[in-house]
C-alpha positions as CSV (number, residue, x, y, z in Angstrom):
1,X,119.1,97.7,75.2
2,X,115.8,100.0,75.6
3,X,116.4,103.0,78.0
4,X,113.3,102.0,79.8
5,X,115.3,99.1,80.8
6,X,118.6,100.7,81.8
7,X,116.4,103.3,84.1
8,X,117.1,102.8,87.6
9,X,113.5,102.3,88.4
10,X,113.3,99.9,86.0
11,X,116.4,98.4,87.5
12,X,115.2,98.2,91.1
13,X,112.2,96.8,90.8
14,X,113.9,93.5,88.6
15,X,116.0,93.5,91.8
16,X,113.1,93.6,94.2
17,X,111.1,90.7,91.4
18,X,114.2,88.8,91.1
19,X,115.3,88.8,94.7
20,X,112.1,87.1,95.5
21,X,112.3,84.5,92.9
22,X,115.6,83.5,94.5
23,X,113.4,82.0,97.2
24,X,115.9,79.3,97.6
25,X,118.4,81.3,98.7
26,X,116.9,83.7,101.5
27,X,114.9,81.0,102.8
28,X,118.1,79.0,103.5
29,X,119.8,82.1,104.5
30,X,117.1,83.1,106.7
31,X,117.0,79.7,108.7
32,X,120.3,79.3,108.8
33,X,120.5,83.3,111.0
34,X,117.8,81.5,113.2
35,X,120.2,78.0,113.6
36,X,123.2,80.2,114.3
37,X,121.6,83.0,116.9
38,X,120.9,79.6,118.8
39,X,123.5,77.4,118.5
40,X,124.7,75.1,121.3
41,X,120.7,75.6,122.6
42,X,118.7,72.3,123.6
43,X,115.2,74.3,122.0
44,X,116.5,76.9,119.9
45,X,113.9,79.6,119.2
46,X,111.5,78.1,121.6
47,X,113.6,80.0,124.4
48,X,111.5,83.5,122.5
49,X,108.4,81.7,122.9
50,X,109.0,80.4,126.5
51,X,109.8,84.3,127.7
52,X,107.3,85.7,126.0
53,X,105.0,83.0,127.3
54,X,106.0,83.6,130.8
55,X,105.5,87.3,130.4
56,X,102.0,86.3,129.5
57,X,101.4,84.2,132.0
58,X,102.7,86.5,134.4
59,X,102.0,89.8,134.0
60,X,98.4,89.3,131.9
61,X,96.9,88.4,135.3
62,X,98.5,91.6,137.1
63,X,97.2,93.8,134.5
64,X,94.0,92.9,134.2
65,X,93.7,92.8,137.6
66,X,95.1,96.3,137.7
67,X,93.0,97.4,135.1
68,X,89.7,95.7,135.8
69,X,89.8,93.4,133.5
70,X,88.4,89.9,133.5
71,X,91.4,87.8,133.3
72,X,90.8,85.3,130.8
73,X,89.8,87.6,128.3
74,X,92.7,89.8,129.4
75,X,95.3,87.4,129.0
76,X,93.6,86.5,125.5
77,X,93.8,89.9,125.0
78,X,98.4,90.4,125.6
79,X,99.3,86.8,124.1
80,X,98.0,88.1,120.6
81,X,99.2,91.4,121.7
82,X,102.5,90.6,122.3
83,X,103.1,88.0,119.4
84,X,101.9,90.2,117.4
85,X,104.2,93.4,118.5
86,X,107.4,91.5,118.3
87,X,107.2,90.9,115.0
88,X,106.4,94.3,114.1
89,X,109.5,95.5,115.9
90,X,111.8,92.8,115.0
91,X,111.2,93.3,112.0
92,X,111.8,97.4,112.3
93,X,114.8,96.7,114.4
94,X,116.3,94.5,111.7
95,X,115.4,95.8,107.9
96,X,117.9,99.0,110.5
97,X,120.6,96.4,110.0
98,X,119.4,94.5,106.6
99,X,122.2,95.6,104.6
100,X,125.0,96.3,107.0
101,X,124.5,92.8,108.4
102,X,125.0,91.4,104.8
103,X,128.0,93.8,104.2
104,X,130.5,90.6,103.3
105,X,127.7,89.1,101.2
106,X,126.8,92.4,99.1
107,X,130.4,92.7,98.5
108,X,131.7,89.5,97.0
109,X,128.7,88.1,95.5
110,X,126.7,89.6,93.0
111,X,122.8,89.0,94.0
112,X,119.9,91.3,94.5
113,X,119.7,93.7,97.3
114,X,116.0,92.7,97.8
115,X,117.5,89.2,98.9
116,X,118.4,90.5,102.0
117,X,115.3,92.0,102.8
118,X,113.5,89.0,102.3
119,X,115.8,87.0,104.7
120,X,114.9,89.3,107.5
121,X,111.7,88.6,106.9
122,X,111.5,85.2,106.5
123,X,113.8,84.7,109.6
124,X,110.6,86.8,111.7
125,X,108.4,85.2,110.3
126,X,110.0,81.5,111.6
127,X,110.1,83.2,115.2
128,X,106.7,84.2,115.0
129,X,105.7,81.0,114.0
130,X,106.8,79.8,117.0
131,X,105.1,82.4,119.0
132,X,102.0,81.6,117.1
133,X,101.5,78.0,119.5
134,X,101.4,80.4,122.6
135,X,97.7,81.3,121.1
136,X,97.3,76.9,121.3
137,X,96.7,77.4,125.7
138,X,94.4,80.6,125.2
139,X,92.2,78.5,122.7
140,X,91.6,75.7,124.9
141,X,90.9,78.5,128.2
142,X,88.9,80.4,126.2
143,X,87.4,78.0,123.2
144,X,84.6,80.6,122.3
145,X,87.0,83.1,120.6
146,X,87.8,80.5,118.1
147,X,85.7,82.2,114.7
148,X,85.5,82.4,111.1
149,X,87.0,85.8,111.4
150,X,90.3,84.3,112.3
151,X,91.1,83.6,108.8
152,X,91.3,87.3,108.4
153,X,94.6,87.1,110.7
154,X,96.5,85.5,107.1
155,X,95.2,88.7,105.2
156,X,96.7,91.3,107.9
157,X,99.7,89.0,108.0
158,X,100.2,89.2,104.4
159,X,99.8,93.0,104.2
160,X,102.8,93.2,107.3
161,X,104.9,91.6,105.6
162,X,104.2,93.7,102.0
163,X,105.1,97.1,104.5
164,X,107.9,94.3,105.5
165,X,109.3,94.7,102.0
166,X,109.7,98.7,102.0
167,X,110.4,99.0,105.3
168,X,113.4,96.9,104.9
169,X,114.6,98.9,101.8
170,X,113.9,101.7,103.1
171,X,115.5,101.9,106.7
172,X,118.4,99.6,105.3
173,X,119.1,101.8,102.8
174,X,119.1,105.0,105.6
175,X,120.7,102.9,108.0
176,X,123.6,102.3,105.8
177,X,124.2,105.9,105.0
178,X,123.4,107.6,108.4
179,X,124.2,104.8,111.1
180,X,122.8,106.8,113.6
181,X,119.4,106.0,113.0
182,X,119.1,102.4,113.9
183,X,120.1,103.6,117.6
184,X,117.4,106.3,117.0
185,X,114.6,103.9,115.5
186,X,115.4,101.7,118.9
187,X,114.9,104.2,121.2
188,X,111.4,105.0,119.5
189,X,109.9,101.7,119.3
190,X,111.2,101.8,123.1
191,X,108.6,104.7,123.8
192,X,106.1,103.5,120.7
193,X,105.4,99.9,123.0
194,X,104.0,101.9,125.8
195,X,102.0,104.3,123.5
196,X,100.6,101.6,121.4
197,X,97.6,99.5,122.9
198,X,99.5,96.3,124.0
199,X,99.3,95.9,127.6
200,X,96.0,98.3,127.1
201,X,93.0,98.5,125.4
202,X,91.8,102.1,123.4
203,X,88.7,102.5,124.9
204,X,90.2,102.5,128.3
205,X,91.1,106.0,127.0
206,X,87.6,106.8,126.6
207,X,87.3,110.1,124.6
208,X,90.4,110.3,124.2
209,X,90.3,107.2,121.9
210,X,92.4,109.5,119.1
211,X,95.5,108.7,121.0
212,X,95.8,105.1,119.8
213,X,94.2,105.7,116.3
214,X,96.3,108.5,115.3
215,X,99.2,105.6,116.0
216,X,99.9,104.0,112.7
217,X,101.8,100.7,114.8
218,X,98.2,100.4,116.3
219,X,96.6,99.6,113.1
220,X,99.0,97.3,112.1
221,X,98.7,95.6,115.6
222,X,95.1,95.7,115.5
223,X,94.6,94.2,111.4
224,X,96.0,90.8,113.3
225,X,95.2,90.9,117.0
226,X,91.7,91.2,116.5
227,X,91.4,88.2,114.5
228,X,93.3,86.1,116.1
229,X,91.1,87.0,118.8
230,X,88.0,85.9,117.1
231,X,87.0,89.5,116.6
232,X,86.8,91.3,112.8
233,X,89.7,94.5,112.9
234,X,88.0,97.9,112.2
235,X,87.5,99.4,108.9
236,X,89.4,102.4,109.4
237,X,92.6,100.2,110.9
238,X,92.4,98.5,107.3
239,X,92.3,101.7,105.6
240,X,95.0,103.2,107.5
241,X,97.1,100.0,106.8
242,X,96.3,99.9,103.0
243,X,97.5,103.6,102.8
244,X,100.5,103.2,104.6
245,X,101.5,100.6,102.1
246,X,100.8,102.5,99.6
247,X,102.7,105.7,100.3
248,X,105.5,103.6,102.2
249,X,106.0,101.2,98.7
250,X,105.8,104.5,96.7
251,X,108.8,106.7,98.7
252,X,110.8,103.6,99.5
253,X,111.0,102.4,95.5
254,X,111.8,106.2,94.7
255,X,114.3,105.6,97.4
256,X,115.7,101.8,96.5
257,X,115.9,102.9,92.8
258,X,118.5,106.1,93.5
259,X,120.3,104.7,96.2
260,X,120.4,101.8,95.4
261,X,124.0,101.4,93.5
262,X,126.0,103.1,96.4
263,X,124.8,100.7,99.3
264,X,127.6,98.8,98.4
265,X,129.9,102.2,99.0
266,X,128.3,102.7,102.1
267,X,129.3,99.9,103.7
């Protein structure tokens, strides 16, 4: 066997290729975390898309009255807001417990780490899914944000869930060792939800527009609210997202390929 192969970079990334070619398997596994987190329930999921569709309802109004907003717009504005932020932080919250959720599987059965990651994923991206047909009511209020820009939505989707990928290695691997930081990583996306513009627009800031834009959770925000609002996301919140995936899939595989052999000691 070549050294190349036997080097531990070499190793983890045939785990990360592999684990996704087991599609079969995280998909079921995936569906099957959403099945059992609402078993017993008449709707399932739908109870996520219900709250979060009453929070719309009710406190898009308030705000944008607070705010000066005009309300359809406004409440346009936190449905794709809010969809879009729970998946963000679900799936930060989760790739925290990744591998220490899966601490029976990665112990008697011998699959890809990566498999794990992808089932977190996959299970976020059903939920959000569902979210998704909250946007079906603002269409109809407000049929003029409906654009060929929209599409654009599927490309900042698809570069989420790419940061997904190290993310999930990366905190689970942390996590695993050190479980103090999923408590900490909780508490910051506690604090990160008011900072980020959700419940309120950057240029209410005026000058001080920096705020939000120094905020990497913005751009990710922004790269899908914006289209699914009909409107094109800025350059610069495509850059920003391009080159956190970049650094992010760098560290974490540097990560993921020395770690990677004592998660299973870890847990």
């Amino acid at each position: 066997m070549s050294t190349q192969a036997t080097s531990p970079l070499f190793k983890a990334l045939n785990d990360i290729a592999s684990g996704f070619r087991l599609h079969k398997i995280w998909t079921m596994l995936g569906w099957q975390d959403v099945k059992q987190r609402y078993r017993r329930s008449v709707i399932g999921p739908w109870w996520l898309t219900i709250s979060t569709a009453v929070m719309v309802a009710g406190m898009g109004p308030l705000y944008g009255r607070l705010f000066g907003q005009p309300t359809a717009g406004y409440v346009s504005f936190v449905a794709a807001s809010l969809i879009t932020w729970q998946l963000i932080s679900s799936i930060i919250t989760d790739s925290c417990q990744v591998f220490i959720a899966a601490e029976g599987h990665i112990k008697q059965t011998r699959l890809p780490l990566s498999i794990y990651v992808y089932r977190v994923i996959w299970r976020n991206l059903i939920i959000f899914g569902h979210n998704l047909t909250i946007m079906i009511p603002v269409f109809i209020l407000t049929p003029s944000a409906i654009d060929i820009s929209m599409l654009l939505a599927l490309a900042g989707l698809l570069l989420l869930l790419v940061n997904s990928v190290w993310m999930g290695l990366m905190f689970g691997i942390l996590c695993a060792r050190f479980r103090d930081i999923p408590q900490i990583i909780t508490s910051f996306l506690q604090i990160a939800f008011f900072l980020t513009p959700v419940f309120w627009k950057p240029e209410m800031l005026g000058k001080h527009q920096w705020v939000a834009q120094i905020n990497p959770l913005f751009h990710l925000v922004e790269i899908i609210r914006n289209p699914l609002l009909g409107k094109s996301a800025p350059l610069l919140s495509w850059t920003v997202v391009i080159g956190i995936t970049a650094v992010g899939s760098i560290v974490s595989l540097r990560l993921f390929s020395r770690y990677r052999p004592r998660v299973a000691y870890w847990l």
